[in-house]
C-alpha positions as CSV (number, residue, x, y, z in Angstrom):
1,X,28.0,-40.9,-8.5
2,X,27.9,-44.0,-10.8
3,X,29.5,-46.9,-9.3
4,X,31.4,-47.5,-12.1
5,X,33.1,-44.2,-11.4
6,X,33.5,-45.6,-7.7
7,X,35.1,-48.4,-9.2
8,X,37.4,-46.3,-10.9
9,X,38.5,-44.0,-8.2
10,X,38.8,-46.9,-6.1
11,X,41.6,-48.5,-8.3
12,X,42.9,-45.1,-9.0
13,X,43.0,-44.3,-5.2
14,X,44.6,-48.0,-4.4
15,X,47.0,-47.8,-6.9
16,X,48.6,-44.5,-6.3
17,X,47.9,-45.3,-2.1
18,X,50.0,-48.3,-1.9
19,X,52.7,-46.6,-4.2
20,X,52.8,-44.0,-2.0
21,X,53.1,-46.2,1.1
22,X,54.8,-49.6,-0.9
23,X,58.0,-48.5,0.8
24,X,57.8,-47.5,4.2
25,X,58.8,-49.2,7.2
26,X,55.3,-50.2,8.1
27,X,54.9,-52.2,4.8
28,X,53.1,-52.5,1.5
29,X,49.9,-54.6,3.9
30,X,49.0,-51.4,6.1
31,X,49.4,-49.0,3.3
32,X,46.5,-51.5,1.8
33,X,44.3,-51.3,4.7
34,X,44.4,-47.9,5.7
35,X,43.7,-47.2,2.0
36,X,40.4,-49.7,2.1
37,X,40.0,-48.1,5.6
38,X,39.5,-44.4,4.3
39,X,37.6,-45.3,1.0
40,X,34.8,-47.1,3.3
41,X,34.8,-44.1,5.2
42,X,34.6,-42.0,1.9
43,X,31.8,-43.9,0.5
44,X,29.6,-43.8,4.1
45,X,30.1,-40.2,3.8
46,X,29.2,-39.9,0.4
47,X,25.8,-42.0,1.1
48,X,24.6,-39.8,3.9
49,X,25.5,-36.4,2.1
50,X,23.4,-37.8,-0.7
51,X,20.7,-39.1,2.0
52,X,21.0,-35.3,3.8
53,X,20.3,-34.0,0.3
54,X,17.3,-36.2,-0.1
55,X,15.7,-35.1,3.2
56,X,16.0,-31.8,2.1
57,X,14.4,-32.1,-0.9
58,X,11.3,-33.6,1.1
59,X,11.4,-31.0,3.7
60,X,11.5,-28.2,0.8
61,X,9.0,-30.1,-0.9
62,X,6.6,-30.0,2.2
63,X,6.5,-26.7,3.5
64,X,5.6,-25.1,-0.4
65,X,2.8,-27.8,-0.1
66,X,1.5,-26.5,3.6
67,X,2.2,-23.0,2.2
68,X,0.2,-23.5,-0.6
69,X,-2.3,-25.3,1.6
70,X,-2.6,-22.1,3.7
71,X,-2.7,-20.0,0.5
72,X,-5.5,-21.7,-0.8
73,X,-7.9,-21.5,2.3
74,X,-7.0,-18.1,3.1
75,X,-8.2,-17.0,-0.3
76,X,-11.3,-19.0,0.2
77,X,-11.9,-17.1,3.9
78,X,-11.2,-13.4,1.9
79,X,-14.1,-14.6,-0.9
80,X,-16.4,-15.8,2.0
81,X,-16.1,-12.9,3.6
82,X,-16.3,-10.7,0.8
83,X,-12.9,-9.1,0.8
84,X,-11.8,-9.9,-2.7
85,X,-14.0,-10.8,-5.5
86,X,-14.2,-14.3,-7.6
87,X,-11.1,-12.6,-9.7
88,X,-8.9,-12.1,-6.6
89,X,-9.8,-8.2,-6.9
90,X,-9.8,-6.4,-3.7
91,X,-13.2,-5.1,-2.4
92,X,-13.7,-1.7,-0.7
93,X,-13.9,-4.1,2.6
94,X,-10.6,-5.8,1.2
95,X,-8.8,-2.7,1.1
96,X,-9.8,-1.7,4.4
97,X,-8.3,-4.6,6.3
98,X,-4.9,-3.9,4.7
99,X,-5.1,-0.7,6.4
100,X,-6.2,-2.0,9.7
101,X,-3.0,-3.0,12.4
102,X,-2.4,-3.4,16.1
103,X,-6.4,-5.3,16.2
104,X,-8.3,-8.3,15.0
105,X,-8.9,-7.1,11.1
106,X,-11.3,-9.4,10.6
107,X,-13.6,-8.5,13.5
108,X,-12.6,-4.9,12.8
109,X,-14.0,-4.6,9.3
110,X,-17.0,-6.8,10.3
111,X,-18.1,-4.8,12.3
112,X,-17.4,-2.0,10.2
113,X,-18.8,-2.7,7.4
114,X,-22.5,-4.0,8.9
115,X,-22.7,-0.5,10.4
116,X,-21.8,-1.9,14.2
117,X,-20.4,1.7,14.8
118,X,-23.0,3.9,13.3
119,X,-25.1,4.7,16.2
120,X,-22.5,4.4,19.1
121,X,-21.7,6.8,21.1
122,X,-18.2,8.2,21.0
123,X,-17.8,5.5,24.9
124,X,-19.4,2.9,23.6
125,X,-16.9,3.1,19.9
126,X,-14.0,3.0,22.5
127,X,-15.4,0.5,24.6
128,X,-15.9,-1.7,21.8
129,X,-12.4,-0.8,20.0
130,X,-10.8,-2.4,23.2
131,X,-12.7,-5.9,22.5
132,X,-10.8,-5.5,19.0
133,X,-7.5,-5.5,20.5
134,X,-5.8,-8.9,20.2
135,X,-2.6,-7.6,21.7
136,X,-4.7,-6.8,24.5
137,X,-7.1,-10.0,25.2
138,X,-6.2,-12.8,26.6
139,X,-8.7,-14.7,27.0
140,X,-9.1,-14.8,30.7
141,X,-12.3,-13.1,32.3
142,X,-10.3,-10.6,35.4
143,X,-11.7,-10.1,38.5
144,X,-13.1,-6.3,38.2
145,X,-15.0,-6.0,41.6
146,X,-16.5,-2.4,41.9
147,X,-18.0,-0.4,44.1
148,X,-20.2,1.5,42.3
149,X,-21.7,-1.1,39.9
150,X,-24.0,0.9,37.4
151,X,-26.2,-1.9,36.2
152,X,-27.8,0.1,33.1
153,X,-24.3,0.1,32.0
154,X,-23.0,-3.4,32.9
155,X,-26.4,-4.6,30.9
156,X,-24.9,-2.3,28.1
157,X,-21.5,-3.4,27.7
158,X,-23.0,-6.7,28.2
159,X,-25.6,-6.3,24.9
160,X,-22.7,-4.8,23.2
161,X,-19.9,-7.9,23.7
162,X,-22.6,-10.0,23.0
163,X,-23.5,-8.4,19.6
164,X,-19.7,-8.4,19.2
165,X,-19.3,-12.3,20.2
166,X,-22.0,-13.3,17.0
167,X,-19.6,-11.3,14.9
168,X,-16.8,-13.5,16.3
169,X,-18.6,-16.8,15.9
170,X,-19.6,-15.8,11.9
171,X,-15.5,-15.9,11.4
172,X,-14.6,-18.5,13.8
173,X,-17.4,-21.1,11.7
174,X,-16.0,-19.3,7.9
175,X,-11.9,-20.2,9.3
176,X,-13.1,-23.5,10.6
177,X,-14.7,-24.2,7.6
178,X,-12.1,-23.2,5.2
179,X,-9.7,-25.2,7.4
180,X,-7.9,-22.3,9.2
181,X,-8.7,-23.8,11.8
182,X,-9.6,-26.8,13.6
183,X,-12.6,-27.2,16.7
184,X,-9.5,-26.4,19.2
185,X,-8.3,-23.9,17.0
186,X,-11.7,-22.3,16.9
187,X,-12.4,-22.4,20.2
188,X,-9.5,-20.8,21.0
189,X,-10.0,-17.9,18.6
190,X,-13.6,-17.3,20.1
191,X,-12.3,-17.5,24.0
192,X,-9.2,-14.6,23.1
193,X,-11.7,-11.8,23.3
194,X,-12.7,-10.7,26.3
195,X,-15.2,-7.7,28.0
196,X,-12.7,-7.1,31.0
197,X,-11.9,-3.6,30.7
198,X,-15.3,-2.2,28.4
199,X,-17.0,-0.3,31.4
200,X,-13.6,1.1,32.8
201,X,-12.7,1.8,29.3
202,X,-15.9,3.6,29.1
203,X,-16.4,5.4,32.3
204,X,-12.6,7.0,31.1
205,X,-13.7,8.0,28.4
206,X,-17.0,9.6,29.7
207,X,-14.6,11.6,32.1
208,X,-13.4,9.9,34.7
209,X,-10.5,10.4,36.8
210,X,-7.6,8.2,36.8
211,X,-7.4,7.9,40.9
212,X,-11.3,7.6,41.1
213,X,-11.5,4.8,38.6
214,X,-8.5,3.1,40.4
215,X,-10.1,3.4,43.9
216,X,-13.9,2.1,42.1
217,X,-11.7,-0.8,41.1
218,X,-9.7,-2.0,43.6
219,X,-8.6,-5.0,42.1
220,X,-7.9,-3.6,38.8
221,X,-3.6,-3.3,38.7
222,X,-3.0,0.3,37.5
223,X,-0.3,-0.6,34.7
224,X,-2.5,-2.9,32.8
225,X,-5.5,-0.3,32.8
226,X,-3.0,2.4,31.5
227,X,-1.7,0.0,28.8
228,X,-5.2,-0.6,27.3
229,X,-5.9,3.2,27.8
230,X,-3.0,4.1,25.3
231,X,-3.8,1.4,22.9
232,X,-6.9,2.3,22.3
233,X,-5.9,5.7,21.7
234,X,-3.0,4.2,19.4
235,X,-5.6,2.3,17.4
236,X,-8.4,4.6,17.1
237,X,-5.7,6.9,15.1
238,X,-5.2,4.2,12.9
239,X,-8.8,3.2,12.7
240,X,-9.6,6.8,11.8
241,X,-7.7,7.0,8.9
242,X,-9.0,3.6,7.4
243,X,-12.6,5.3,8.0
244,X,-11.5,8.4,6.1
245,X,-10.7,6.0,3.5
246,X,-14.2,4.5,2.7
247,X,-15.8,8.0,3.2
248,X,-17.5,6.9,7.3
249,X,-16.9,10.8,8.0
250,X,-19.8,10.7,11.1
251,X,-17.5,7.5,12.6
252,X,-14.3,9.9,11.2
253,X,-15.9,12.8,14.1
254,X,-16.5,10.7,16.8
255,X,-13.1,9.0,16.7
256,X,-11.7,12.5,16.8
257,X,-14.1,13.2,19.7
258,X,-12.9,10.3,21.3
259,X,-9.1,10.8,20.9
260,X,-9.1,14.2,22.6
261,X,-11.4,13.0,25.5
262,X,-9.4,9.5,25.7
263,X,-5.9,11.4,25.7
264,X,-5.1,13.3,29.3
265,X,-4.1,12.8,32.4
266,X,-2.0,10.2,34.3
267,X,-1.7,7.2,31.4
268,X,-0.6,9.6,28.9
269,X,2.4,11.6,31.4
270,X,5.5,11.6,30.0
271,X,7.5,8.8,32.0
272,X,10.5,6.5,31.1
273,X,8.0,3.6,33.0
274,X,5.3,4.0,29.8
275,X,7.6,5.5,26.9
């Protein structure tokens, strides 16, 4: 608002205020300073609406920018890692992590697509599955004392998180380096995947009973090893039909094969505890 229009209202305002109030008992004075009173409030009002509206403006203005800023090095971490093309057209690899849900798709289609998978075995898929699992990782190494330690397989699970950690380090440096993230950010990234529950995950799947893999790990709590039990199952159904998609039918079989021996006995009961 122009001040001249201020001034205008103002006079209109005054004029029509102390008319109003010209003849009461309290006099033409008060009508005259109640009226300068109210305008001053009306005019501090006025400035901080327009201020509030300013603010906005800014705010609005910043959050399209980081959005854009996000945009921008997102697109540069899908060209890096080869999921769309120069032309923003989505690779096989590209259409594959839209597919993927419920695990790290980045990791996932990594290790997909440089043939991680292609000469597992149908434990070692599911063992590895469960280091995809971000719902499922938290970073924190668990105490899983056993006792029966099979150290061929420790060293295996071992090799295998460690393939899978240089996997994890390749996207951490590309999201650092397209500004995803920063070193803290990174590191965090890297420390969220975890080996905790590979060999149980794998002795389950090899056969295992649930009460002999509970009393082998005495420290392991029961509800957390059901929970990564059903979400592995839960993903490799999802991971199977993304396979099917890029024509990995060998990978398609074993996932199969590893859903029926995965799926049985106490994790998968019907309970209202894990419903």
């Amino acid at each position: 608002m122009k001040y001249r229009d201020i001034e205008t209202k103002y006079n209109n305002l005054k004029e029509e205020y102390t008319k109003k109030y010209i003849n009461s008992s309290n006099g033409g004075n008060n009508a005259e300073n109640d009226l300068q009173l109210n305008l001053k409030k009306y005019l501090n009002n006025t400035k901080l609406e327009n201020t509030i509206k300013k603010i906005i403006t800014k705010i609005e203005s910043s959050k399209n920018l980081v959005l854009n800023t996000e945009l921008v090095n997102m697109k540069r971490v899908m060209r890096r890692l080869d999921f769309v093309t120069k032309d923003e057209t989505l690779t096989p690899k590209g259409h594959l992590i839209c597919d993927i849900s419920g695990a790290d798709e980045l990791l996932t289609a990594e290790l997909l697509f440089s043939g991680f998978f292609k000469d597992m075995t149908v434990e070692e898929i599911g063992a590895t599955i469960y280091c995809c699992l971000s719902k499922e990782n938290t970073g924190k190494k668990e105490d899983m004392e056993s006792t029966n330690i099979d150290l061929n397989l420790q060293k295996n699970m071992e090799s295998i998180f460690k393939n899978i950690l240089q996997k994890v380090n390749y996207i951490a440096d590309i999201l650092e380096e397209c500004k995803i993230y920063n070193a803290e950010g990174k590191k965090r990234y890297i420390e969220s995947f975890n080996d905790n529950y590979m060999v149980p995950m794998y002795k389950w799947i090899s056969g295992y009973k649930f009460d002999k893999l509970i009393a082998e790990y005495y420290t392991l709590y029961e509800g957390n090893l059901i929970r990564v039990i059903r979400r592995v199952e839960e993903f490799s159904k999802n991971f199977e039909s993304s396979v099917e998609h890029i024509g990995d039918y060998n990978l398609k079989k074993k996932l199969e094969e590893m859903q029926v021996k995965i799926k049985r006995d106490l994790p998968f009961a019907a309970s209202l505890y894990l419903e």
